[in-house]
Gaussian input, Z-matrix of N, CA and C with variables (Angstrom, degrees):
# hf/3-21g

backbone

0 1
 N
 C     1     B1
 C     2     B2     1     A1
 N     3     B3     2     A2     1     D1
 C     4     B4     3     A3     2     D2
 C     5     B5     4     A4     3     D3
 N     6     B6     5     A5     4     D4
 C     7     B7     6     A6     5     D5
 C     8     B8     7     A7     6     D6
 N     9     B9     8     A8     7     D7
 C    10    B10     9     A9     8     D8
 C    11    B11    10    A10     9     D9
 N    12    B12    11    A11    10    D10
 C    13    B13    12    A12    11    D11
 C    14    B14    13    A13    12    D12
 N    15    B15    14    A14    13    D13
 C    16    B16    15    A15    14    D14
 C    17    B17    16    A16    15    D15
 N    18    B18    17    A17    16    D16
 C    19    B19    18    A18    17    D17
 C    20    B20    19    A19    18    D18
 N    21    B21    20    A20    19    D19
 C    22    B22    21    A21    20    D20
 C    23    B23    22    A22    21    D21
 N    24    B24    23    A23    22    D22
 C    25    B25    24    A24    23    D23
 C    26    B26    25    A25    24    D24
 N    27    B27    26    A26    25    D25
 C    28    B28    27    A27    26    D26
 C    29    B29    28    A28    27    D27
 N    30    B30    29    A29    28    D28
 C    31    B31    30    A30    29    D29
 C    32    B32    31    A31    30    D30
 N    33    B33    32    A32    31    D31
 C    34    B34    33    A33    32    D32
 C    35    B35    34    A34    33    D33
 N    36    B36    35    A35    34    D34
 C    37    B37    36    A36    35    D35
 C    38    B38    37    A37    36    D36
 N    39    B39    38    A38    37    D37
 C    40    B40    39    A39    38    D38
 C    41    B41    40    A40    39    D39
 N    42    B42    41    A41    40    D40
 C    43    B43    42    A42    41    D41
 C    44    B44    43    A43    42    D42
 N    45    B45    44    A44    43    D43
 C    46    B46    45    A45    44    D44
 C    47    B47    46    A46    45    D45
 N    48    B48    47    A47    46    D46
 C    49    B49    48    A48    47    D47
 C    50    B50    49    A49    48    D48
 N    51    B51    50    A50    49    D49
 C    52    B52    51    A51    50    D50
 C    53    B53    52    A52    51    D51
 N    54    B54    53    A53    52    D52
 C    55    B55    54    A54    53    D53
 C    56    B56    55    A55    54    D54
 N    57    B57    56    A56    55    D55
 C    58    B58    57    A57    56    D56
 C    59    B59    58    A58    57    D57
 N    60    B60    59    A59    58    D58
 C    61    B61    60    A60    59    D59
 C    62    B62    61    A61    60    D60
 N    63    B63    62    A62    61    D61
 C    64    B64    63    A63    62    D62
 C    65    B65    64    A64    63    D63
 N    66    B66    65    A65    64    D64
 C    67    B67    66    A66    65    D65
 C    68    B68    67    A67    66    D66
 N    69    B69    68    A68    67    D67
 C    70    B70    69    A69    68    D68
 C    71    B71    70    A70    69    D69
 N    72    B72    71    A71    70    D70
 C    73    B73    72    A72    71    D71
 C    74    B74    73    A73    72    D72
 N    75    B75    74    A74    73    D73
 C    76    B76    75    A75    74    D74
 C    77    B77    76    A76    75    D75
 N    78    B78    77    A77    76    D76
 C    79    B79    78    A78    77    D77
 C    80    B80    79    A79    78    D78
 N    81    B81    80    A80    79    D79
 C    82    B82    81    A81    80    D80
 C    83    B83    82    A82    81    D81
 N    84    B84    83    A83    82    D82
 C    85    B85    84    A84    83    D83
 C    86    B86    85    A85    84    D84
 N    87    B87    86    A86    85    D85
 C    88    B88    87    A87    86    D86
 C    89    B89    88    A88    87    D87
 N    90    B90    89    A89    88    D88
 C    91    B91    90    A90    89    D89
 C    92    B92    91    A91    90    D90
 N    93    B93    92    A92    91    D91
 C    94    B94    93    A93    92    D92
 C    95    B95    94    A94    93    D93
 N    96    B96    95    A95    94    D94
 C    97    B97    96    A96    95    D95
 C    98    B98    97    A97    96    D96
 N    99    B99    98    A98    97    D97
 C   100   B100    99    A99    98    D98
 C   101   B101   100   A100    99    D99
 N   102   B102   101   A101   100   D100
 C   103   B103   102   A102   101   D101
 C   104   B104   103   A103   102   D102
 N   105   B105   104   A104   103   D103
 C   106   B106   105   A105   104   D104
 C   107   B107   106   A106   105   D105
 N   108   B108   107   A107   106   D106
 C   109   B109   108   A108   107   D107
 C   110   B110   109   A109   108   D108
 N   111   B111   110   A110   109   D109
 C   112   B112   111   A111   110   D110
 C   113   B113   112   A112   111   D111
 N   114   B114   113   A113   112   D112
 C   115   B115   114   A114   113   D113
 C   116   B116   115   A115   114   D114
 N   117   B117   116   A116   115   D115
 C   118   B118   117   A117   116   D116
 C   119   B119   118   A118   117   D117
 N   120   B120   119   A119   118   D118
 C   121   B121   120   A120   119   D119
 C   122   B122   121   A121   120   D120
 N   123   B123   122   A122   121   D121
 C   124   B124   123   A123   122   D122
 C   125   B125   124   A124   123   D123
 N   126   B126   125   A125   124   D124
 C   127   B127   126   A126   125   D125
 C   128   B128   127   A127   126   D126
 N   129   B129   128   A128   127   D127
 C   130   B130   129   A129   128   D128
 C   131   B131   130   A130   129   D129
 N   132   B132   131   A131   130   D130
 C   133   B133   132   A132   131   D131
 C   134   B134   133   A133   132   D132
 N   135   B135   134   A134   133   D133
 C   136   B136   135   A135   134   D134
 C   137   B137   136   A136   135   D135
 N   138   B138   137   A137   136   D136
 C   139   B139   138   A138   137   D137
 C   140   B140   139   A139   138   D138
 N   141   B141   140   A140   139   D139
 C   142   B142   141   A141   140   D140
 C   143   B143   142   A142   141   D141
 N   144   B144   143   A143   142   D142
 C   145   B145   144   A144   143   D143
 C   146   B146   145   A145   144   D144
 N   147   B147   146   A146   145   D145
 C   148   B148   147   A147   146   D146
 C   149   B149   148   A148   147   D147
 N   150   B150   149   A149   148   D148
 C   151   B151   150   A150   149   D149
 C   152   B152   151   A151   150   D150
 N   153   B153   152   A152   151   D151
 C   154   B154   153   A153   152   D152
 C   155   B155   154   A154   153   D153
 N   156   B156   155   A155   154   D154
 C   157   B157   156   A156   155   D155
 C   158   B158   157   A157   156   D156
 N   159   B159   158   A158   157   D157
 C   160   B160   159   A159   158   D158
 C   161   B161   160   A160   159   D159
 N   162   B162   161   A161   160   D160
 C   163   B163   162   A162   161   D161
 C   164   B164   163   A163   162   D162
 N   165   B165   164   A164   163   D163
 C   166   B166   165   A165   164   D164
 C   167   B167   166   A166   165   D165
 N   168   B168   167   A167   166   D166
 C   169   B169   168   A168   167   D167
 C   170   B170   169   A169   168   D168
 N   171   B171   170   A170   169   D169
 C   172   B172   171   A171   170   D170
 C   173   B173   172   A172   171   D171
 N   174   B174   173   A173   172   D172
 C   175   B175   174   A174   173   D173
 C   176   B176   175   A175   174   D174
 N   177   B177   176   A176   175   D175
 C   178   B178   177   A177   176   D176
 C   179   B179   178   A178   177   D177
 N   180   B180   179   A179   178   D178
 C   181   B181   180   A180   179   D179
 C   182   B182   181   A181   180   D180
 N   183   B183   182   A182   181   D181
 C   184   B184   183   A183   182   D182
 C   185   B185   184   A184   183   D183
 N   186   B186   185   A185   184   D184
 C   187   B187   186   A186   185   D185
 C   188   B188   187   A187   186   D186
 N   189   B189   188   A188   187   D187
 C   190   B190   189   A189   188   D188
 C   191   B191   190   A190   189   D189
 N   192   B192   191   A191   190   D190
 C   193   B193   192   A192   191   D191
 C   194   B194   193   A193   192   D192
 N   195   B195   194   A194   193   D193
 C   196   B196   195   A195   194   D194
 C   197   B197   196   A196   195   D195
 N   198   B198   197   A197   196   D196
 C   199   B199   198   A198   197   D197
 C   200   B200   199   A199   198   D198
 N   201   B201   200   A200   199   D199
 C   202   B202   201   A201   200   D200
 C   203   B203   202   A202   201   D201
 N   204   B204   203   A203   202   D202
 C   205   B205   204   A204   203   D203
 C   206   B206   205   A205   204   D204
 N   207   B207   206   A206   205   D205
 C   208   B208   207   A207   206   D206
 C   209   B209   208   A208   207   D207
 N   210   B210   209   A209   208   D208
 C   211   B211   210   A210   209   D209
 C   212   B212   211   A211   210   D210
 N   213   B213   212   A212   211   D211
 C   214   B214   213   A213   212   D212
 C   215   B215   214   A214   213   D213
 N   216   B216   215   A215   214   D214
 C   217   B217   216   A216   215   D215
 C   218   B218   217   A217   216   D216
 N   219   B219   218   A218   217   D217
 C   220   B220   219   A219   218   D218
 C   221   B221   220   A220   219   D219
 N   222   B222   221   A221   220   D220
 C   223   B223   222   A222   221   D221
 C   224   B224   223   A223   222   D222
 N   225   B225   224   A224   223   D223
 C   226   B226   225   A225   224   D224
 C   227   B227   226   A226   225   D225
 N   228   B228   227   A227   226   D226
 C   229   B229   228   A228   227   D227
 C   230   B230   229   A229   228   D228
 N   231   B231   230   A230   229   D229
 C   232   B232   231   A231   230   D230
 C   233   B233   232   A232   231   D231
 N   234   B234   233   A233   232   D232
 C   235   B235   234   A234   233   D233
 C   236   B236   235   A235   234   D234
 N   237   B237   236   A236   235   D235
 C   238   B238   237   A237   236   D236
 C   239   B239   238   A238   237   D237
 N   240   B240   239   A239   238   D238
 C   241   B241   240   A240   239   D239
 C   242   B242   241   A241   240   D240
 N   243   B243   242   A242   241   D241
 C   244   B244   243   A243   242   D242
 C   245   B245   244   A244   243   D243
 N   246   B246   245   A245   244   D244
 C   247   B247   246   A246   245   D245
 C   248   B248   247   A247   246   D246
 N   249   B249   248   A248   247   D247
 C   250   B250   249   A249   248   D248
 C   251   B251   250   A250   249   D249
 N   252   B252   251   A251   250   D250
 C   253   B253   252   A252   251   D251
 C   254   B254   253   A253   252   D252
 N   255   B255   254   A254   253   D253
 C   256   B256   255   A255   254   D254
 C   257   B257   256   A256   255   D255
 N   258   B258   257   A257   256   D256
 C   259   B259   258   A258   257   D257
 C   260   B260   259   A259   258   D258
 N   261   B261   260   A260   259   D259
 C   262   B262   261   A261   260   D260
 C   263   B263   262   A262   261   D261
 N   264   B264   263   A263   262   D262
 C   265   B265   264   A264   263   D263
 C   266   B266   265   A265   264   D264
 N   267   B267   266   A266   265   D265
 C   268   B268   267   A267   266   D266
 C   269   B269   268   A268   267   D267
 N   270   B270   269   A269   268   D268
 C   271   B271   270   A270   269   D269
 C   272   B272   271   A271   270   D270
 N   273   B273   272   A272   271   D271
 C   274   B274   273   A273   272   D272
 C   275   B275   274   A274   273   D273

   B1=1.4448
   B2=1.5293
   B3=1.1008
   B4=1.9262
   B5=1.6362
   B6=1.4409
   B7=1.4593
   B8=1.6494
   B9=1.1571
   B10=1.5864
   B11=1.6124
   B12=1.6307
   B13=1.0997
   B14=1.3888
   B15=1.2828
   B16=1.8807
   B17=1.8299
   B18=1.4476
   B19=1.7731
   B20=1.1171
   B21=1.3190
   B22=1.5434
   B23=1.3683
   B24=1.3280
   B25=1.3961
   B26=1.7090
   B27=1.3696
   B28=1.3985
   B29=1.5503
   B30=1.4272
   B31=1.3257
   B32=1.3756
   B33=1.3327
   B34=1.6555
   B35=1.3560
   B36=1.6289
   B37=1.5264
   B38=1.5005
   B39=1.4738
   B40=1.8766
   B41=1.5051
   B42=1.0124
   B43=1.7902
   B44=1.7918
   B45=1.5139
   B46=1.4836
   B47=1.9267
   B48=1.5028
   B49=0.9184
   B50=1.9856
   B51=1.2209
   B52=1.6504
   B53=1.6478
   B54=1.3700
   B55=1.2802
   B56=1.7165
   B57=1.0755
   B58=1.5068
   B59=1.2371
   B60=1.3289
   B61=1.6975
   B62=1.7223
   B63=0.7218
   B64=2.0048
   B65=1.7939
   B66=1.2370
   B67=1.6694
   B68=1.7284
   B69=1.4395
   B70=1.3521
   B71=1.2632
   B72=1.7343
   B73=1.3361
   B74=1.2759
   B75=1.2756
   B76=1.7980
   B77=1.4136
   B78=1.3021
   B79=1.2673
   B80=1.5325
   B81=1.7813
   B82=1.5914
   B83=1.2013
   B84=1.5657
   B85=1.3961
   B86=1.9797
   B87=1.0959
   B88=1.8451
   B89=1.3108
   B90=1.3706
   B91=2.0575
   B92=1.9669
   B93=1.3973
   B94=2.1288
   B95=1.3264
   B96=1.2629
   B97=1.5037
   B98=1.7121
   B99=1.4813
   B100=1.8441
   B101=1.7483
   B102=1.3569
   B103=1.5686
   B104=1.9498
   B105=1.9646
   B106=1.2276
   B107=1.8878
   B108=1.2594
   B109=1.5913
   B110=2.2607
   B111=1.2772
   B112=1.5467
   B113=1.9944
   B114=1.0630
   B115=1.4374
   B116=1.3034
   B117=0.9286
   B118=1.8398
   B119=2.0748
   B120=1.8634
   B121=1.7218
   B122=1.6139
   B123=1.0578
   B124=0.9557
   B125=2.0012
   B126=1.5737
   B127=1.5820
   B128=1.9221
   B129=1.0275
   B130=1.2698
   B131=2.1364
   B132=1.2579
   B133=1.5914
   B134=1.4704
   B135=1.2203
   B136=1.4040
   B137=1.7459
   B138=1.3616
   B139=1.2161
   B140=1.7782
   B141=1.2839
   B142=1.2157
   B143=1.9781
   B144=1.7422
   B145=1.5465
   B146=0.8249
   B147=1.6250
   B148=1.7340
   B149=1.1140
   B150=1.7568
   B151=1.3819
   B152=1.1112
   B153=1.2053
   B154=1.6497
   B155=1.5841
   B156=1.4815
   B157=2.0543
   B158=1.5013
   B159=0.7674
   B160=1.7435
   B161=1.6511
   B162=1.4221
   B163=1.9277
   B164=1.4469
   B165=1.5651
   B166=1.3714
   B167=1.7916
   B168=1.3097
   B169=1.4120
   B170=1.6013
   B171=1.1263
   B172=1.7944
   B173=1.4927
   B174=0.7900
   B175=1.6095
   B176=1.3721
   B177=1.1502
   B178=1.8372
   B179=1.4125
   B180=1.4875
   B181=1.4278
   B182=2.0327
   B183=1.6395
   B184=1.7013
   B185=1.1437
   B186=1.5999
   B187=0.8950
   B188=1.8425
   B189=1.2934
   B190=1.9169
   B191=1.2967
   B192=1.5457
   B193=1.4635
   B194=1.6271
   B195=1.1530
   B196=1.9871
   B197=1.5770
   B198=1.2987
   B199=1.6246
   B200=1.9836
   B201=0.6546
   B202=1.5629
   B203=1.6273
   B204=1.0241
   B205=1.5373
   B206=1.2640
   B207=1.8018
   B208=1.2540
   B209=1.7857
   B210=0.8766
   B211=2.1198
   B212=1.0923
   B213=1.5013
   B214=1.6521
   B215=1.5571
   B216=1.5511
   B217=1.9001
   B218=1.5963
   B219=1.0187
   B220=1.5012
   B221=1.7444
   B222=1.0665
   B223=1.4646
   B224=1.2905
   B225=1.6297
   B226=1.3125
   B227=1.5234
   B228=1.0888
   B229=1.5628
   B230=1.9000
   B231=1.0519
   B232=2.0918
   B233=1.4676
   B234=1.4555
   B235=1.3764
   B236=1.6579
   B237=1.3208
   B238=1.5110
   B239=1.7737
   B240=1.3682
   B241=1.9152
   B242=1.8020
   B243=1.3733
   B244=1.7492
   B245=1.6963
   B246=1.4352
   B247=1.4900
   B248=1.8061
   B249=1.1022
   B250=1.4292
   B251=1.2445
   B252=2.0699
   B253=0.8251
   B254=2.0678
   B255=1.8948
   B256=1.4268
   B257=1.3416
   B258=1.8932
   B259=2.0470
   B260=1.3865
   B261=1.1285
   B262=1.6391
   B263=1.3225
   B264=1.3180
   B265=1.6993
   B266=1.6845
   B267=1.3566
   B268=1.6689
   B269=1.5618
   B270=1.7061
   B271=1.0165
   B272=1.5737
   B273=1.1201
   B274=1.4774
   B275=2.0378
   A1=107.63
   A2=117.44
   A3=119.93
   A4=89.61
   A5=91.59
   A6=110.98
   A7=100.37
   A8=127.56
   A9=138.67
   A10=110.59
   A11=129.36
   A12=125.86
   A13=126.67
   A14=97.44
   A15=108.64
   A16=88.47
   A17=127.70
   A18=110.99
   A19=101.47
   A20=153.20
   A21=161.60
   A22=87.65
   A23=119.74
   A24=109.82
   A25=98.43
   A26=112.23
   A27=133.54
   A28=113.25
   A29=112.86
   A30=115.11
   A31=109.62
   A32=144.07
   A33=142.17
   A34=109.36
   A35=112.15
   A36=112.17
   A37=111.23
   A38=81.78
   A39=94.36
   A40=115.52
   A41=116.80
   A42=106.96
   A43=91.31
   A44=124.88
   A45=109.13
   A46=93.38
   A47=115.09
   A48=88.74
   A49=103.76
   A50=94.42
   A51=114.97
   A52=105.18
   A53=117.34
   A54=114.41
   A55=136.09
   A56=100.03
   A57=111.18
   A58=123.10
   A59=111.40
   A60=123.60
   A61=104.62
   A62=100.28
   A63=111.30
   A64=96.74
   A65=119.25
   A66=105.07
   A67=115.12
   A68=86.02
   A69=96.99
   A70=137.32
   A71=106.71
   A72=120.42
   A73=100.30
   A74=147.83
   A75=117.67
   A76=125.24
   A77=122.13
   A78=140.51
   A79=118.77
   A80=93.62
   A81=111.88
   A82=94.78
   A83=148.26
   A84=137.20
   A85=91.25
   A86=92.98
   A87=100.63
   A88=98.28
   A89=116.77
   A90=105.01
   A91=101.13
   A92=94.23
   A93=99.58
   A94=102.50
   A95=158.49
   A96=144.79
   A97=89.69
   A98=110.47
   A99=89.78
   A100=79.43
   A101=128.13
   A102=104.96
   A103=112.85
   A104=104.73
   A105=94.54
   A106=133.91
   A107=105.34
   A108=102.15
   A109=85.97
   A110=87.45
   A111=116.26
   A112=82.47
   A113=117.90
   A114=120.32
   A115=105.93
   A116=124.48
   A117=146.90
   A118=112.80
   A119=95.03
   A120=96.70
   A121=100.18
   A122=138.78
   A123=94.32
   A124=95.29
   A125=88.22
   A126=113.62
   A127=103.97
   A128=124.97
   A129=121.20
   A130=90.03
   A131=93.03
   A132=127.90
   A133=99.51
   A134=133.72
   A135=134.21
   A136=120.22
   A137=97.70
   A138=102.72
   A139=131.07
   A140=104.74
   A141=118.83
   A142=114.79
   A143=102.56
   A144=104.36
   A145=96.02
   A146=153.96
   A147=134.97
   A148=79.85
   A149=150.80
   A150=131.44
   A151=110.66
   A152=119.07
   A153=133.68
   A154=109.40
   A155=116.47
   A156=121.98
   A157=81.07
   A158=85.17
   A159=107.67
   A160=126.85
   A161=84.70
   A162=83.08
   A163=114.93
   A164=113.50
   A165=119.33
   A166=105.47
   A167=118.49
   A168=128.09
   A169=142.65
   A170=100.68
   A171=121.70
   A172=123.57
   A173=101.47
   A174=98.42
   A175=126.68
   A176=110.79
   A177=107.88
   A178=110.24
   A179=123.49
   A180=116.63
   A181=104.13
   A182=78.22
   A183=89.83
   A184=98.21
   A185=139.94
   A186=141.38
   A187=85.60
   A188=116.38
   A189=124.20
   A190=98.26
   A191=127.95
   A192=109.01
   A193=115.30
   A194=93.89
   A195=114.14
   A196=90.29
   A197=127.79
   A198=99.03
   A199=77.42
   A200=135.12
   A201=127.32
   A202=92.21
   A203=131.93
   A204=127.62
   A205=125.01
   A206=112.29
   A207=132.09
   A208=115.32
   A209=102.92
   A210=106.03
   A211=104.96
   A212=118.76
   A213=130.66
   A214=107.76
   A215=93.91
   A216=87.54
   A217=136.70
   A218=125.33
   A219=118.02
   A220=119.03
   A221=109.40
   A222=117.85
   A223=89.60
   A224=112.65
   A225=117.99
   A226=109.78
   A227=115.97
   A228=121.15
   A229=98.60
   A230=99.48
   A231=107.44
   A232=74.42
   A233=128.22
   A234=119.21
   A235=114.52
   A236=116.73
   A237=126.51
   A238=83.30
   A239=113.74
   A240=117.56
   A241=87.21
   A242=109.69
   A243=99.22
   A244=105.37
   A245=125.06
   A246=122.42
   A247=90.90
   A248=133.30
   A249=136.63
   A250=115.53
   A251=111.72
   A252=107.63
   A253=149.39
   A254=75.79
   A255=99.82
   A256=111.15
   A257=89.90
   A258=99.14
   A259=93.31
   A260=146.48
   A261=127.71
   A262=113.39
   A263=119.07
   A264=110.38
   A265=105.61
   A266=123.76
   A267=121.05
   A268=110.97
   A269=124.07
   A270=118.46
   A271=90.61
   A272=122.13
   A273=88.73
   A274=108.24
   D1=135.50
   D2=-172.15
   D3=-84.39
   D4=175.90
   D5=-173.26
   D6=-77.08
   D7=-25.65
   D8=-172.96
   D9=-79.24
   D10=-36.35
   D11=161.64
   D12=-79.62
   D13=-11.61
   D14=-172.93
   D15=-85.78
   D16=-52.07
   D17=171.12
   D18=-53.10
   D19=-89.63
   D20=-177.95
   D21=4.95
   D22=-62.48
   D23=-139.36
   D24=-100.88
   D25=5.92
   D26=173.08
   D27=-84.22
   D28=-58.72
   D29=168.55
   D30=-68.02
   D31=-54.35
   D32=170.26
   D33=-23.19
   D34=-41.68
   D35=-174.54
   D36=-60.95
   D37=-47.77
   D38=-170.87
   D39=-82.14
   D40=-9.49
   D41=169.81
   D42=-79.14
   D43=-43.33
   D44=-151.72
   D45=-69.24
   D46=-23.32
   D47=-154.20
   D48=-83.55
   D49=-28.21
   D50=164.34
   D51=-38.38
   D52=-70.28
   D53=168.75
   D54=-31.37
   D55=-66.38
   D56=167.15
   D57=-58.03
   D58=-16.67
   D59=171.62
   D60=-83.22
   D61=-45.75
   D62=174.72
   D63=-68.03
   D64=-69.16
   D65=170.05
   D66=-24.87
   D67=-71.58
   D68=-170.44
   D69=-35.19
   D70=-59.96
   D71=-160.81
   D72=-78.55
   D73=-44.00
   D74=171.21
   D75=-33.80
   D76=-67.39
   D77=154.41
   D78=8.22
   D79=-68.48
   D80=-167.91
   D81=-89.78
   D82=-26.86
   D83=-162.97
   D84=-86.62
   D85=-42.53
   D86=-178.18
   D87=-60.55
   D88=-57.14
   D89=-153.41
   D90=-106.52
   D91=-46.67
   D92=-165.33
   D93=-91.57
   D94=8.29
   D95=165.50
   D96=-72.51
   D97=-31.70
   D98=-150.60
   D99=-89.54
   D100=-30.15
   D101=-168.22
   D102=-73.61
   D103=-23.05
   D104=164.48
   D105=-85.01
   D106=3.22
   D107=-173.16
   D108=-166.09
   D109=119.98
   D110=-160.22
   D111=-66.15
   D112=-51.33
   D113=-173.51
   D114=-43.89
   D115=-62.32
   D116=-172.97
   D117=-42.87
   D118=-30.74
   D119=177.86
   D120=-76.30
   D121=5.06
   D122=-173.31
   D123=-147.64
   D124=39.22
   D125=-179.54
   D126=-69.96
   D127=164.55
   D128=-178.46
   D129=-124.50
   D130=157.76
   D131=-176.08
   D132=-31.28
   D133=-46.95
   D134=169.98
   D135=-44.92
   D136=-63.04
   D137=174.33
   D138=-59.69
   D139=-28.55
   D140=177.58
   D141=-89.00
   D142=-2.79
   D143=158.15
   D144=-109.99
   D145=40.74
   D146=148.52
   D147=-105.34
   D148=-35.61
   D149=-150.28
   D150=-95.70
   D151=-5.68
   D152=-167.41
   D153=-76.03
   D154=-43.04
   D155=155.36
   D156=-37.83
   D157=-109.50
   D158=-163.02
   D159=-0.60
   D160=-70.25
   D161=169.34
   D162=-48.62
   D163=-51.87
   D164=-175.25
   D165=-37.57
   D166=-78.15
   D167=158.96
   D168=-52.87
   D169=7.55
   D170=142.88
   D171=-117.62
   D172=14.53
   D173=-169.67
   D174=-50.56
   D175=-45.09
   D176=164.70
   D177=-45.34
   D178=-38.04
   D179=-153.12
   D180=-79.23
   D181=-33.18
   D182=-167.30
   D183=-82.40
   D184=-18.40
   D185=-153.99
   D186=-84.05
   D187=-74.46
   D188=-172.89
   D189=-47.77
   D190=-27.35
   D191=-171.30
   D192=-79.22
   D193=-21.37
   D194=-169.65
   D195=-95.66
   D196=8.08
   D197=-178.50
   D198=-130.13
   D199=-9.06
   D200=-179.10
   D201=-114.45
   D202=33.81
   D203=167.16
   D204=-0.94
   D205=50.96
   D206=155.58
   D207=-43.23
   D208=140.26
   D209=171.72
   D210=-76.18
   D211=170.25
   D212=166.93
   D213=-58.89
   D214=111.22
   D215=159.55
   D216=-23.52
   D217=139.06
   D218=163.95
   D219=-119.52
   D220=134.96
   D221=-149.88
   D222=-87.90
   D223=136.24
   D224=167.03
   D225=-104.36
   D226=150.51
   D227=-173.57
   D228=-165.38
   D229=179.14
   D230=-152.82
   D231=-72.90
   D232=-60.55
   D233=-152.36
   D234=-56.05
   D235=-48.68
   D236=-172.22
   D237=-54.16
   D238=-64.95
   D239=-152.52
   D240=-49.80
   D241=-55.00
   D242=-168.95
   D243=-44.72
   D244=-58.10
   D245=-142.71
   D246=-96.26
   D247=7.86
   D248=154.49
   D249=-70.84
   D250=-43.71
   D251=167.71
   D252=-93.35
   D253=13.49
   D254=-179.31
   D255=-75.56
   D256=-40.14
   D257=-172.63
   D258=-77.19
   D259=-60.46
   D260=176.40
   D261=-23.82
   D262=-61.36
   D263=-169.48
   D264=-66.73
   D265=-49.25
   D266=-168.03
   D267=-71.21
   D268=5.02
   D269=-176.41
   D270=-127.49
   D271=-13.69
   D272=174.96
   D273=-121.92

């Protein structure tokens, strides 16, 4: 394969994947931001054109997260693990 069909087939990747990101991201800023993060349904038109880059250029990720209808993460950090493990001990 020359060095000239190996870009060809470099950029081909990246328009399809560019594409499907432009499909995509209306979709998910319109229907899956609000089913993945409860804050996001009830975002107004602004917010949903700063997120609109974005989805476009994650889209695989947002895409598996919006089709396996995972919940919003919850951040673990020392403080949450300590007072998780405060209410464990005073309740049982």
């Amino acid at each position: 394969m020359s060095i000239v069909r190996a870009a060809e087939v470099v950029v081909l990747v990246c328009t399809v994947y560019v594409a499907c990101g432009l499909v995509f991201a209306p979709f998910f800023v319109w229907r899956g931001a609000g089913r993945l993060d409860p804050a996001a349904k009830s975002a107004g038109l602004g917010f949903r054109l700063i997120v609109l880059p974005g989805a476009a250029a994650l889209w695989p990720v947002l895409l598996r997260r919006w089709l396996a209808g995972r919940p919003t993460p919850t951040e673990r950090n020392a403080h949450r693990d300590a007072a998780a493990v405060a209410t464990r001990r005073s309740s049982g």
